[in-house]
C-alpha positions in Angstrom: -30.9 -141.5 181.0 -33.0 -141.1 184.2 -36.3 -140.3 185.0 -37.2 -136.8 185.2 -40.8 -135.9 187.4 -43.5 -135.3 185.6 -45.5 -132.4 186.9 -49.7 -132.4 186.9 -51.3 -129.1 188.2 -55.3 -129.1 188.5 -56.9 -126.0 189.0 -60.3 -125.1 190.6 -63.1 -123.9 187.7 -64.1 -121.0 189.6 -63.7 -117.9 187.8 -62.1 -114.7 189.2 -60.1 -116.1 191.4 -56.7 -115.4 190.7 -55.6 -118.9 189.4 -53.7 -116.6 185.8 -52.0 -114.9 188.2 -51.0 -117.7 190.6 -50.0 -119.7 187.3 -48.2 -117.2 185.2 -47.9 -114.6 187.7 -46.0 -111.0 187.7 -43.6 -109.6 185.7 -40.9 -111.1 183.8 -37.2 -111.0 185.9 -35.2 -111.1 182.7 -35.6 -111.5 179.4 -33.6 -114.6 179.0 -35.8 -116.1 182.0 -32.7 -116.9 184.2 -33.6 -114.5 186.9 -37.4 -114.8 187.6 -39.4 -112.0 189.4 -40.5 -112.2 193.1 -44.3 -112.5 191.5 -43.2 -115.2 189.0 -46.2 -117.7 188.9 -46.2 -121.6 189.4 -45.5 -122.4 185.7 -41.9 -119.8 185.2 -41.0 -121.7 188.8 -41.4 -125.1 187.5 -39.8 -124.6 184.3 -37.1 -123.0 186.1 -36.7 -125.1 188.3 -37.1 -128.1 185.8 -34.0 -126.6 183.8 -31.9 -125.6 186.9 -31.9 -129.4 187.5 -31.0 -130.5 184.0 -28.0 -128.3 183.8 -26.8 -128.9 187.5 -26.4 -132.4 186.9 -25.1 -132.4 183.4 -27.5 -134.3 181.8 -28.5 -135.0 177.9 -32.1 -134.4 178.0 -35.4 -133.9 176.5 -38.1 -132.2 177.5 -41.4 -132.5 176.5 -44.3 -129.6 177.1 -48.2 -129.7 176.8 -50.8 -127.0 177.8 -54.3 -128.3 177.8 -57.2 -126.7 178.6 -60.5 -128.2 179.8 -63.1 -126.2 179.2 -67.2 -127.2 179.0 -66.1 -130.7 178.9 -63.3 -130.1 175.4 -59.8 -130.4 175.3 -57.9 -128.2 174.0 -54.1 -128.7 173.1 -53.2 -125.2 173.1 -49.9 -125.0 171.6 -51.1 -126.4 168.4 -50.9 -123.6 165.4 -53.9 -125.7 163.6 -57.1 -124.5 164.7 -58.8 -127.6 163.2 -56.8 -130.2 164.9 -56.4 -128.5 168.4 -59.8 -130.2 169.9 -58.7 -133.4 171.4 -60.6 -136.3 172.0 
C-alpha cells in the first residue's frame, strides 16, 4: 500500500484572529460533506481533499485522525471521550 502525506498545521497563539474560522470555516455545503461550501475552512479542504484522492485511485486504505490542542504548555488529545486520560504527556 503506499504512502499517504501526512499533514501538520501550526497555528499562531494570538487570540481573535480568525484562525476557527480559517480552520473550520463557513457553513457546511452538504450534509454528506461531498460538496463543501465556498467558506469551507482548511481542515473540511484537507479531509476532502484526503478522501478525493483515496477514492480516485482505488485504494484500500486507512486513515488515521488526531486533534491536539496545545494550550498553556498541556496537550490535549481532544477526541478522547475520557476526560481523565485526554492530558497527554
Amino acid at each position: 500500500m503506499p504512502l499517504m502525506p501526512m499533514l501538520l498545521l501550526l497555528l499562531p497563539p494570538q487570540t481573535g484572529t480568525g484562525k476557527t474560522y480559517t480552520m473550520e470555516g463557513g457553513p457546511r455545503g452538504s450534509d454528506d460533506g461531498r460538496k463543501l461550501s465556498p467558506q469551507a475552512g482548511v481542515i473540511p479542504r484537507s479531509i476532502k481533499q484526503i478522501f478525493d484522492l483515496i477514492e480516485s485511485n482505488g485504494m484500500d486504505s486507512t486513515v488515521k485522525v488526531s486533534f491536539l490542542e496545545l494550550y498553556n504548555e498541556e496537550l490535549t488529545d481532544l477526541l478522547t471521550f475520557d476526560d481523565s486520560s485526554n492530558r497527554l504527556r
